[in-house]
C-alpha positions in Angstrom: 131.4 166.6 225.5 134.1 169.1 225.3 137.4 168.4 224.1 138.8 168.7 227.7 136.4 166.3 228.8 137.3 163.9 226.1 141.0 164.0 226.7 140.4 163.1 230.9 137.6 160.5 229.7 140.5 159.0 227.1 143.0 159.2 230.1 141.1 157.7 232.7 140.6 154.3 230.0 143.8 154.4 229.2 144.9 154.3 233.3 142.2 151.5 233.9 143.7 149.4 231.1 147.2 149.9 232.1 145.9 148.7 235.7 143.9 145.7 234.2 147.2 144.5 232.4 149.0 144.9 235.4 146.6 142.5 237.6 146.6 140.1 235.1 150.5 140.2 234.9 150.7 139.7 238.5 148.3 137.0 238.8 150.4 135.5 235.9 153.5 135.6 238.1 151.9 134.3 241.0 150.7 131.6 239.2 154.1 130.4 237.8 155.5 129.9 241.1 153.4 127.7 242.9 155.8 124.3 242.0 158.0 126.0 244.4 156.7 128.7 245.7 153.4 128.4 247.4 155.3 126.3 250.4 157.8 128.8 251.0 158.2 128.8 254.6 156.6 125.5 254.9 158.3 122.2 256.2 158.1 119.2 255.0 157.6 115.9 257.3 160.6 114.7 255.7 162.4 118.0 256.0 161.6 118.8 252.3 161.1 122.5 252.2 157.5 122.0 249.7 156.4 124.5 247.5 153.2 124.5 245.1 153.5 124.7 241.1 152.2 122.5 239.0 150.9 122.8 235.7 151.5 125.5 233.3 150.8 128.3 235.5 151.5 128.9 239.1 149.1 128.4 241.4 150.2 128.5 245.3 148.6 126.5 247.3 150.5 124.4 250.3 149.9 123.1 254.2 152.3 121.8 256.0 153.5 118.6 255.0 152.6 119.3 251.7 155.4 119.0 248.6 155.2 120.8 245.4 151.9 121.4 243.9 150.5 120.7 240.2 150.2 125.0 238.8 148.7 126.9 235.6 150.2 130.0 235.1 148.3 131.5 232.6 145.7 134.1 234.4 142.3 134.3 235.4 141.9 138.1 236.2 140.5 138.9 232.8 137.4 136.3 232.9 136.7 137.5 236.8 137.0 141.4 235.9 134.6 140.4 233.1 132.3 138.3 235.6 132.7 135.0 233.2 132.8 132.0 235.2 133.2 128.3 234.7 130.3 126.6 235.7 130.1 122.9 236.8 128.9 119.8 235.5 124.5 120.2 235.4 123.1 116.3 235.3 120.1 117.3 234.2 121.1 119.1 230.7 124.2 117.0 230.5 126.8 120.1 230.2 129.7 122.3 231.6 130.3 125.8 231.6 133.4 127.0 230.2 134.8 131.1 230.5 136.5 132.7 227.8 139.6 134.5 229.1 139.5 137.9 228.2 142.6 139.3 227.3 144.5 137.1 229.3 147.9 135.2 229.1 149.5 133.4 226.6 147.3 131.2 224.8 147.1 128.6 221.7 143.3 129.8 221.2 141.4 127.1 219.9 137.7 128.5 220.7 135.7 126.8 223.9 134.9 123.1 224.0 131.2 122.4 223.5 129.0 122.5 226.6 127.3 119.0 225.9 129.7 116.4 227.2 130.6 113.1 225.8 130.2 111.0 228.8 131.4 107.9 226.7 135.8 108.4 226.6 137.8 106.1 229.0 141.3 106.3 227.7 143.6 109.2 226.7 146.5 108.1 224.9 149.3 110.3 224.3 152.0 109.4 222.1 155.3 111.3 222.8 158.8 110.8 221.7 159.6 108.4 224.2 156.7 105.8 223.3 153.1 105.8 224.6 151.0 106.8 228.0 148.0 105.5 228.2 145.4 107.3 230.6 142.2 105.6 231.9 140.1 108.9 232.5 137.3 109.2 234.6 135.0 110.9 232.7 131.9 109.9 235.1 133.9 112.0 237.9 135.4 114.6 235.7 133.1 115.3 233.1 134.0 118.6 232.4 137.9 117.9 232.4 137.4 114.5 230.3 135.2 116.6 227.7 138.0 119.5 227.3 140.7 117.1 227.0 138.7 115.1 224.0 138.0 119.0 222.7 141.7 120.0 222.4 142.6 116.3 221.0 140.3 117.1 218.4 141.9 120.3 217.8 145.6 118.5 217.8 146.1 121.4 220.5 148.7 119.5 222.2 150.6 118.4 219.4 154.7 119.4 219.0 154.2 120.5 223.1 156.5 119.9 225.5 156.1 119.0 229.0 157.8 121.8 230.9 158.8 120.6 234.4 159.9 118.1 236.1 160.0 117.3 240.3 162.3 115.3 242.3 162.1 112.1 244.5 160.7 114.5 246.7 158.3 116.0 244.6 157.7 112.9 241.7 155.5 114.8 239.3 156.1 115.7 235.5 153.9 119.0 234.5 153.0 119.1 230.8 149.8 120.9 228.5 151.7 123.8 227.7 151.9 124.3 224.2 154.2 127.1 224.2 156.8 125.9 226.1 159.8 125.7 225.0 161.0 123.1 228.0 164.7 124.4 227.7 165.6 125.9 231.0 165.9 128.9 229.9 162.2 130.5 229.0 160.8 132.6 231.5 157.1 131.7 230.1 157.4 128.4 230.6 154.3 127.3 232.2 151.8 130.4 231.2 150.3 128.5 228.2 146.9 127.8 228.1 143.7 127.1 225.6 142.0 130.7 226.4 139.5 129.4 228.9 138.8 128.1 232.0 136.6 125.6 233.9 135.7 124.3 237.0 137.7 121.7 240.0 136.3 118.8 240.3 136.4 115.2 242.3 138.1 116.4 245.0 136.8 114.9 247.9 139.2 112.9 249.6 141.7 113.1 246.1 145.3 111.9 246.5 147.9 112.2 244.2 150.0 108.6 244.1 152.0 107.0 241.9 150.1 107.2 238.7 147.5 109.6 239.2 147.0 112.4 236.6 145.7 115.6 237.7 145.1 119.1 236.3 147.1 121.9 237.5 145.5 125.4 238.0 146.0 128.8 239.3 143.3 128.7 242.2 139.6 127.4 242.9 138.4 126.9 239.3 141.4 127.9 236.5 141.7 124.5 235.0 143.0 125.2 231.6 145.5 122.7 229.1 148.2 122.2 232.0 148.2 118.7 233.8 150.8 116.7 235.9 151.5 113.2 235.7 152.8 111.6 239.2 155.4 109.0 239.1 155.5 108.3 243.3 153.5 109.6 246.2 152.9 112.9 247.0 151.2 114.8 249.9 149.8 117.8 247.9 146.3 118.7 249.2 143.4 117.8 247.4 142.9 121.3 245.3 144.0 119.7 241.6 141.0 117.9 239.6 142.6 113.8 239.4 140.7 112.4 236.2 142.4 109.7 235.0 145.4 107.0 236.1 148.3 105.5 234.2 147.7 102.2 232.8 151.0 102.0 230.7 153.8 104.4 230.0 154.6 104.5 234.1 158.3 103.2 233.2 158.8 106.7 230.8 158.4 108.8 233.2 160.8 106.7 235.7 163.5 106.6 233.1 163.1 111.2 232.4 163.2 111.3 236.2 166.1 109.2 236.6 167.7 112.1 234.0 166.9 114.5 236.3 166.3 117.9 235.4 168.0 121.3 234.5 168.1 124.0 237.1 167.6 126.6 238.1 164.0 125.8 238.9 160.6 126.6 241.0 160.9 124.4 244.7 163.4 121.6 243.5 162.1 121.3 239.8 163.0 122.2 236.4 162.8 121.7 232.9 163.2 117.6 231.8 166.6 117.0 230.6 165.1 113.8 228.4 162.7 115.5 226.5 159.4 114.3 226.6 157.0 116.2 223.5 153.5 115.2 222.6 152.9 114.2 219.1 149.8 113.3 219.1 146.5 112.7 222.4 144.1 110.7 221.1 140.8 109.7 223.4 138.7 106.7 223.1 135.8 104.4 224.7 
């Protein structure tokens, strides 16, 4: 190869990794505005105008009568480009497919939870500066969720985190699982965290999001990462965010950091939690 050639073949990489980065930082901004952005346009029964963020990232997806939705911002581009994807739960072997993100967004990298799931955790505890909230999970329905969450517990990947965002009366959700966030106001990455991989949706047929009801948040079909939302009322978000576990105590913290409110500006009626609520410590058990 001639030294001309070289220099196009060095040019031509470097123009497909510029548009590579680019992709990914688009899908990371569409991500981060699915809390309030996915419903743009879209009216709520009650008159709400709904938008759909959620968890860590922004994922956009929103029907009429619809509120806010549960998001993770961080992006998936890299692990489609690279054709890695999450695969679901297999009976048979007992095991879930998780995707490394290649190269994309901000991550606490912790390596990828081990494809042989525990089917044996039923509560999630996580202890935060405002006291307890104990999760039942369903790891029978969710196996693959219930088996990362006991993987990053392991890893203490969710300790000194912060939940990020908080809804309304509207929209009664807090979003947490971000373990960069800095859950200020004021940090435009809020929401983008993640653990470096992905894995499937799951037990989503006829899913509803009420009072109590934990759920992951995601970025599309299949981008579950750290990010999950804990609801607090009823919401009418449609069933594209994996529930897996319910609230059996802790339901009167989350009343009291909604009755704080939240600080704006933020994505369709939410914002960052003006009583702090940071995860010490997520322990699972049987």
């Amino acid at each position: 190869m001639s030294g001309k050639e070289r220099q196009k073949q060095l040019a031509r990489e470097h123009y497909e990794r510029q548009t590579q980065r680019r992709v990914e930082r688009e899908a990371r901004a569409k991500r981060n505005a699915i809390i309030g952005s996915t419903v743009a346009g879209v009216v709520v029964v009650a008159g709400v105008i709904a938008a759909t963020t959620l968890f860590g990232g922004s994922d956009t997806t929103a029907t009429a009568t619809t509120e806010p939705a549960p998001s993770d911002n961080a992006s998936p581009a890299a692990s489609a480009a690279e054709g890695a994807q999450p695969k679901a739960f297999d009976p048979a072997s007992g095991t879930c497919g998780y995707a490394a993100e290649a190269g994309g967004g901000p991550a606490k990298n912790v390596g990828l939870p081990p494809e042989k799931v525990d089917l044996t955790p039923k509560t999630m505890t996580l202890k935060t500066n405002q006291g307890d909230i104990v999760i039942e999970v369903s790891a029978d329905k969710t196996p693959c969720t219930v088996n990362s969450f006991a993987f990053l517990a392991k890893k203490k990947y969710f300790n000194g985190s912060k939940c990020h965002r908080l809804g309304s009366d509207q929209f009664p959700m807090l979003q947490c699982g971000d373990p960069l966030a800095k859950a200020d106001g004021k940090n435009p990455t809020d929401g983008q965290g993640g653990p470096g991989y992905r894995f499937v949706n799951e037990n989503l047929e006829g899913a509803k999001y009420t009072r109590g009801v934990v759920a992951m948040a995601n970025s599309g079909p299949d981008t579950n990462g750290s990010q999950f939302f804990l609801v607090y009322g009823d919401t009418q978000l449609p069933a594209d965010y994996t529930p897996f576990g319910t609230v059996t105590k802790g339901l009167e913290i989350l009343d009291k950091v909604n009755k704080a409110g939240f600080i704006p500006p933020g994505d369709g009626g939410t914002g960052a939690p003006k009583e702090t609520v940071e995860i010490k410590d997520v322990t699972m058990s049987s």
